[in-house]
C-alpha positions in Angstrom: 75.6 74.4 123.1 78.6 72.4 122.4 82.1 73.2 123.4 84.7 73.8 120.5 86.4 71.3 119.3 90.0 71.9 118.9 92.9 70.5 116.4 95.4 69.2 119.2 99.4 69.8 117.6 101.7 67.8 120.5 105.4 68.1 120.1 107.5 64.7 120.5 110.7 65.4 122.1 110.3 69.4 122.2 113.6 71.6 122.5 115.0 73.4 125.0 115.3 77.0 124.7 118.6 77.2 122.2 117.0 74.5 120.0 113.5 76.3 120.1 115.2 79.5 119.0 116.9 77.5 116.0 113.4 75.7 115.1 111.8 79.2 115.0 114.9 81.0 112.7 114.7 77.6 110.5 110.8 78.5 109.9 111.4 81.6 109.3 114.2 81.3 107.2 111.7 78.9 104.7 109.5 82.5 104.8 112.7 84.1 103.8 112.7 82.1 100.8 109.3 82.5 100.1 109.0 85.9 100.1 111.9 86.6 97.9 110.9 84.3 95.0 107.4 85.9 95.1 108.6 89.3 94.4 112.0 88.5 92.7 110.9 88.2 89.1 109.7 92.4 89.0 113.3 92.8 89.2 114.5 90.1 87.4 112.1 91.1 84.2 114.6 93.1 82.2 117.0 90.7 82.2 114.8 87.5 81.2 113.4 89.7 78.4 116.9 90.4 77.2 118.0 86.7 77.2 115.0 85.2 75.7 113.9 88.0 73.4 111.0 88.3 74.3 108.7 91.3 75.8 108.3 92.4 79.4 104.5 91.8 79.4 105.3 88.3 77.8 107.8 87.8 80.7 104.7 89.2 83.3 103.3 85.7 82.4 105.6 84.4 84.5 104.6 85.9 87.5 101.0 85.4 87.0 101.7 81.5 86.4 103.0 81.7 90.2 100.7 83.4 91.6 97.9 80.8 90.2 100.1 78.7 91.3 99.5 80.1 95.2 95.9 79.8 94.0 95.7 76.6 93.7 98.4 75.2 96.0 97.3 77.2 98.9 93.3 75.4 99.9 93.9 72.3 97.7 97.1 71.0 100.1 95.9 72.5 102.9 92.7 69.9 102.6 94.8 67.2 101.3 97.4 67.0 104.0 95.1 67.7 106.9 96.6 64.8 109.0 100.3 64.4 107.3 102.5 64.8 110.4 103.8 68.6 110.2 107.3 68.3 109.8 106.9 65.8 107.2 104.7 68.3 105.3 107.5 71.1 106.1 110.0 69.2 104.3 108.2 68.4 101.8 106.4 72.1 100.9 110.3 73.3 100.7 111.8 70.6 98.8 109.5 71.2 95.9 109.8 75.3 96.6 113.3 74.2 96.1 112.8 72.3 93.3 110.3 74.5 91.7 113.0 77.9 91.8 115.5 75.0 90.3 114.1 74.1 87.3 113.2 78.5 87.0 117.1 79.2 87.2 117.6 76.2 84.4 114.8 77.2 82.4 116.1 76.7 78.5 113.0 78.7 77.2 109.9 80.5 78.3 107.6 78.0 78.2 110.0 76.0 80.7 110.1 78.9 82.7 106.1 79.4 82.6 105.8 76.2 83.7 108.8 76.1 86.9 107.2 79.5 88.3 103.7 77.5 88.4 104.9 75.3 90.1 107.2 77.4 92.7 104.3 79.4 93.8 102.0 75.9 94.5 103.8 75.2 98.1 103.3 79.1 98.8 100.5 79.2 100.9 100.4 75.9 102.9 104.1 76.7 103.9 103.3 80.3 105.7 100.4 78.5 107.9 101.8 75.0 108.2 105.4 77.5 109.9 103.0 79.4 112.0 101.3 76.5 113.7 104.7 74.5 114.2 106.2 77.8 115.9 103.1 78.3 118.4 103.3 74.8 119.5 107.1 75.2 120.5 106.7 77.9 123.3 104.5 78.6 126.0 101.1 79.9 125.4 101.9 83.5 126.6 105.1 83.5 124.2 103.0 82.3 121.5 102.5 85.9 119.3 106.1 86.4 119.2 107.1 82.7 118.1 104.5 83.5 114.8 105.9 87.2 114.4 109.9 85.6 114.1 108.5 83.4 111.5 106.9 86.3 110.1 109.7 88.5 110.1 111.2 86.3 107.8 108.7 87.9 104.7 109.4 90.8 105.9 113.2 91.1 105.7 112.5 89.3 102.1 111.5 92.2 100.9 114.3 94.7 102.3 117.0 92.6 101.5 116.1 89.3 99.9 114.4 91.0 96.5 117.0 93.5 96.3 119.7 91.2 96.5 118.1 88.8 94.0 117.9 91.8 91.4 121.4 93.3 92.6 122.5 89.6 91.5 120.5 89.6 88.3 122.0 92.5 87.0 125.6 91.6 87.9 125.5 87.5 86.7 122.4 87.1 84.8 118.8 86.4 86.1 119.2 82.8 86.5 121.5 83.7 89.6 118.6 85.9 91.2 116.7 82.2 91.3 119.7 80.7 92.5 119.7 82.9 95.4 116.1 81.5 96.2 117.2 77.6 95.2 120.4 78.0 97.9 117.8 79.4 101.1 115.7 76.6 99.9 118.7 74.2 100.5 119.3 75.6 104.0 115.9 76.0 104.8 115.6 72.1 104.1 118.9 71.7 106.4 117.9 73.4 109.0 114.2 72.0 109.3 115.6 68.8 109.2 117.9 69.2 111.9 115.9 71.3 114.2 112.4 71.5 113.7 111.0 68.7 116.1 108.4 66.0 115.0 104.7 66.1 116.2 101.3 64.2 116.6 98.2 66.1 115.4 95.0 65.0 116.9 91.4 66.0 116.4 89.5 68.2 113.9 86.9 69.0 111.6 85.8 68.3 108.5 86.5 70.0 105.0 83.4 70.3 104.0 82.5 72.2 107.3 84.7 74.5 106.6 84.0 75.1 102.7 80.2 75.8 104.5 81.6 78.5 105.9 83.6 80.4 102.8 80.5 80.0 101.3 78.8 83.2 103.4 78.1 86.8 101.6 80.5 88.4 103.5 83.4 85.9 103.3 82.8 86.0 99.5 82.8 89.4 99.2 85.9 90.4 101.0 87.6 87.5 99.1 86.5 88.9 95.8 87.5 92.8 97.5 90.7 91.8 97.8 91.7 89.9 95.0 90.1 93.1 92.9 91.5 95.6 95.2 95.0 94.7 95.9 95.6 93.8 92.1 95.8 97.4 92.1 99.3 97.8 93.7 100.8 94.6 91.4 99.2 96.3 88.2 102.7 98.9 89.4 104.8 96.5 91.3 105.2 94.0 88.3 106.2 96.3 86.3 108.5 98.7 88.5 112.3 97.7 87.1 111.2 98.8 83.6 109.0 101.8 84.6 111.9 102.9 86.9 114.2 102.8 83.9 112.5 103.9 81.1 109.7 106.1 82.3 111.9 107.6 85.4 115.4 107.5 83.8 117.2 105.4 86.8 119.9 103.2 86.0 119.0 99.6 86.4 121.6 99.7 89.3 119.1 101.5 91.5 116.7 99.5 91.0 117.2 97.2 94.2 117.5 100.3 95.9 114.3 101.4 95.4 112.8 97.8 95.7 114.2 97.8 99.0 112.1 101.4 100.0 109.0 98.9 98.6 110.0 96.5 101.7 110.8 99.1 104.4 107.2 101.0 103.3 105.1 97.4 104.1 107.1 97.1 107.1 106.0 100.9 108.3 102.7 99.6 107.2 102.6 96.5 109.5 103.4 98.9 111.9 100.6 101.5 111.5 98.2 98.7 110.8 97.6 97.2 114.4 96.6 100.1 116.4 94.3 101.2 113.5 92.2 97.7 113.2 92.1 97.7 117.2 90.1 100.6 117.0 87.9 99.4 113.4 88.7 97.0 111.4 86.5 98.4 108.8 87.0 102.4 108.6 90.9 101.1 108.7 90.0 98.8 105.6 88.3 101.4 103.7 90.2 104.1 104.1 93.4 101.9 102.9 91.4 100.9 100.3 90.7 104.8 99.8 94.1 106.2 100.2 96.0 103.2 98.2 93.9 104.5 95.1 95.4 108.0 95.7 99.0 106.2 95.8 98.6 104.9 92.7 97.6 108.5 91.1 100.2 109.8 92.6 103.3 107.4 91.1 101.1 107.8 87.7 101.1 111.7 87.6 104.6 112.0 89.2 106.6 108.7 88.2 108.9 111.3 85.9 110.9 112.4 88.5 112.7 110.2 90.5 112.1 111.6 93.8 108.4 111.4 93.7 108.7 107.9 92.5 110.5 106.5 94.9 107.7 108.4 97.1 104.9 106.8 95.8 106.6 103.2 95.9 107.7 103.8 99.5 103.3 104.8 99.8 102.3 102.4 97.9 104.0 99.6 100.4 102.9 101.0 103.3 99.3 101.5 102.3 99.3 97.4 100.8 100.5 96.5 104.1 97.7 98.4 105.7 94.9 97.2 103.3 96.2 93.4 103.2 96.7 93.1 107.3 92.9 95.2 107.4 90.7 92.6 104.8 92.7 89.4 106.4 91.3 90.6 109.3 88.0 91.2 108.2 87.9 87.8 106.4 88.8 85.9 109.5 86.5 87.5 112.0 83.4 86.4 109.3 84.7 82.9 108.8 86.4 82.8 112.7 85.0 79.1 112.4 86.9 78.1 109.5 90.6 79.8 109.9 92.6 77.0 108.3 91.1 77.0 105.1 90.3 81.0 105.4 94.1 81.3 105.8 94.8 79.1 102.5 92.1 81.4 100.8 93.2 84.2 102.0 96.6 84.0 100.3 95.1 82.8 97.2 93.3 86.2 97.0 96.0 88.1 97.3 97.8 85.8 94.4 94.8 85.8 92.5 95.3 90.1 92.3 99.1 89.4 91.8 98.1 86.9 88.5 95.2 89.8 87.4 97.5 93.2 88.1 100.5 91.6 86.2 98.1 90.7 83.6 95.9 94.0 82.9 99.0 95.6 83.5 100.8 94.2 80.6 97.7 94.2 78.1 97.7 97.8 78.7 101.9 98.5 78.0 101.5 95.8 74.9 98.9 98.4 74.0 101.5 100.8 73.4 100.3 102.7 76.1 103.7 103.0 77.9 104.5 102.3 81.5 102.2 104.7 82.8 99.8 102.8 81.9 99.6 100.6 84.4 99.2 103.3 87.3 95.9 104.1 85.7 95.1 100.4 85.9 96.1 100.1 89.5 94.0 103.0 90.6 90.9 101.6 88.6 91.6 98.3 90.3 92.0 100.1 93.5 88.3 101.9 93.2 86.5 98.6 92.4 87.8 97.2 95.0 86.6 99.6 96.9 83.1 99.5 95.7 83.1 96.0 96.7 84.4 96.5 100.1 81.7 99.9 100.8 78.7 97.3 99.8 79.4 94.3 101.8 79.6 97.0 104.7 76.8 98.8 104.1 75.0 95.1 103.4 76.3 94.3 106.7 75.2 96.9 108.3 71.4 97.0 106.9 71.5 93.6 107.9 69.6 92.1 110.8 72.3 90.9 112.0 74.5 93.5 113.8 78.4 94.0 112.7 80.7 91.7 114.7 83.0 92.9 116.9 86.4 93.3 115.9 88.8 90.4 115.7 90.6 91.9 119.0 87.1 91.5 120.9 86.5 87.7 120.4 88.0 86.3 123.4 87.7 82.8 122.5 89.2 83.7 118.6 92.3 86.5 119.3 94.4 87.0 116.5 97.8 89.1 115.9 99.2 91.2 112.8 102.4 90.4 111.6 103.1 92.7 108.7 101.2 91.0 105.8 100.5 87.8 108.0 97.4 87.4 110.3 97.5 84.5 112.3 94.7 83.1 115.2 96.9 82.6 117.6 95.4 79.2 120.6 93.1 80.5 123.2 95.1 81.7 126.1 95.5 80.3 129.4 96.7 81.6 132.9 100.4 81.0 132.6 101.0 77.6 134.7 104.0 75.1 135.5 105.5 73.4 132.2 104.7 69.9 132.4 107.6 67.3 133.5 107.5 65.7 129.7 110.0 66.1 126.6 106.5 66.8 124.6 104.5 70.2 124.6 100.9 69.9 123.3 99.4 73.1 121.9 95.7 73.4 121.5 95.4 75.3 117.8 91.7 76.7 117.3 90.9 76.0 114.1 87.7 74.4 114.5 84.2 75.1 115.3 83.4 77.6 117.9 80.5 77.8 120.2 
């Protein structure tokens, strides 16, 4: 049997320590940016409704439009800028993030604005693992997993303080300011790239249609579809959570970062649960997050009155996504180890593709007349199927005569860290040696085809 090929990353002129610790914070500020505009518009709803006169399940086109837009950024520039030399690519992915939030903060009307969140969300997916892969190949392989978890960090603190602030701003100086928050990181993201991420030479690989082959598996499909059905659940609630919070709660819409930032601080509990839990199973963790997440969402329906048990249930209802997101990545990327660069790009467009379906059923169902309930009930039916999904394609597996893979943790040649909602294979490790006597660092990414 063949060795493994591997996709060879080599950094020309790598940085010293100081300059590798402003190339990582440059990444991560890019997922900074990224993370805020994904989750800026639930708070900024009220206040484009109110300028444009138009309905908040109108204005929850909007945020489907980006997340279609992860959809179909994420795999289709992942294939078509295999070899484009990675900073290159990095500059480019955030000028038109940049340009994208732009044109959203100038939007004259709402089909200008459907249109500018479209194309925000395209550079979405490509940008996260393009970051990761840039940051591994800048430090030593045993420093590796905490290089991708600063870049990480940066979606993270997006949604404790970036989304706030963008809805803090929104209701002080208009919405378009909330995107104008987003379009200024974009500018120093862009600044900061350029003037510390280094250049690099990419070598080797495999080809697309290798790994296409190997999304194409039951069990790779199914936990795609699992998740896209599943975790639509928790943005059925999410998308709508400024208005339910003021007219089905009775909050002023000055505590509504507030409570968006308890959203943030329960995925980042969540990240925290969620590695110990898939260490031991990967899928009793995925199930019962699956489980539980459904019993969120029943929760903020039945008790979404009182404010206290509302800002419960959005605190559970992060840290339980968290959990179930971290849990299927997992899954997916232990069935389709052999294909992680385009699993990656997938991945995300799974998780956009249940952002563009929650924000959708859950609008149908307020337009409806239904109220802001509503979409609770939506979420938790979401939630089940999901579910469903996920039970058979175990059970499937299991029947199988194949036996169930070991988790993720137990594939030496594969091993791959959590970082909140991020799961990144990380290069196969090495005994810690000498740094070479060069200005370059190579870093052997494996991406390709295993044994």
């Amino acid at each position: 049997m063949s060795a493994p090929r591997t996709a060879v990353l080599q950094v020309i002129n790598a940085p010293g320590p100081t300059g590798t610790r402003f190339a990582i914070l440059a990444l991560a500020l890019g997922g900074f940016g990224v993370g805020t505009t994904e989750f800026a518009s639930m708070g900024l709803l009220p206040f484009i409704a109110e300028d444009f006169g138009a309905s908040i399940p109108a204005l929850a086109h909007s945020i489907s439009l980006y997340a279609l837009g992860v959809v179909v950024g994420a795999p289709l520039i992942t294939t078509l800028t295999s070899r484009v030399e990675r900073k290159t690519l990095l500059l480019g992915l955030m000028a038109a993030f940049t340009v994208g939030n732009a044109l959203s903060a100038a939007a004259p009307t709402l089909d200008w604005l459907y249109v500018a969140r479209f194309l925000s969300g395209l550079p979405h997916g490509a940008y996260f693992g393009v970051a990761a892969v840039v940051a591994s190949s800048l430090v030593p392989r045993e420093r590796r997993g905490t290089a991708v978890a600063r870049v990480a960090l940066g979606l993270t603190v997006a949604n404790i303080a970036g989304v706030p602030l963008a809805a803090a701003l929104g209701g002080a100086l208009g919405w378009r300011s909330g995107y104008g928050l987003v379009v200024l990181i974009g500018l120093l993201t862009v600044a900061a790239l350029a003037a510390f991420v280094p250049k690099t030479r990419q070598g080797g690989g495999v080809s697309v249609a290798q790994e296409i082959r190997a999304l194409g598996r039951p069990q790779v499909t199914l936990t795609l579809i699992a998740g896209t059905v599943g975790f639509g659940g928790m943005f059925a609630v999410y998308t709508f959570i400024s208005p339910t919070l003021t007219e089905l709660t009775g909050l002023s819409i000055s505590a509504v970062p507030w409570v968006l930032a308890v959203f943030g601080v329960g995925m980042t509990l969540g990240s925290l649960l969620v590695g110990p839990l898939v260490d031991r199973s990967i899928e009793k963790t995925v199930l019962g997050a699956g489980a539980v997440s459904a019993v969120a969402l029943v929760f903020f329906g039945l008790f979404a009155q009182w404010a206290v048990a509302a800002v419960l249930g959005v605190l559970w209802i992060g840290v339980m996504g968290s959990v179930f997101t971290t849990s299927l990545q997992m899954r997916l990327l232990r069935e389709a180890k052999d294909a992680p660069s385009l699993t990656a790009a997938m991945n995300h467009a799974a998780f956009n593709l249940a952002n563009a379906m929650g924000a959708f059923l859950g609008g149908a169902v307020i337009s409806a007349g239904w109220g802001y309930r509503a979409p609770a009930w939506v979420g938790v039916g979401l939630a089940l199927a999901g579910l469903l999904i996920l039970a058979y394609a175990v059970r499937m597996q299991r029947s199988g005569a194949a036996p169930a893979r070991t988790p993720a943790r137990a594939v030496s040649s594969w091993p791959a860290r959590t970082f909140g909602t991020l799961v990144v294979l990380l290069p196969e490790t090495a005994p810690p040696g000498p740094a070479p006597a060069s200005s370059s660092r190579t870093a052997s990414w494996s991406e390709l085809v295993p044994q």
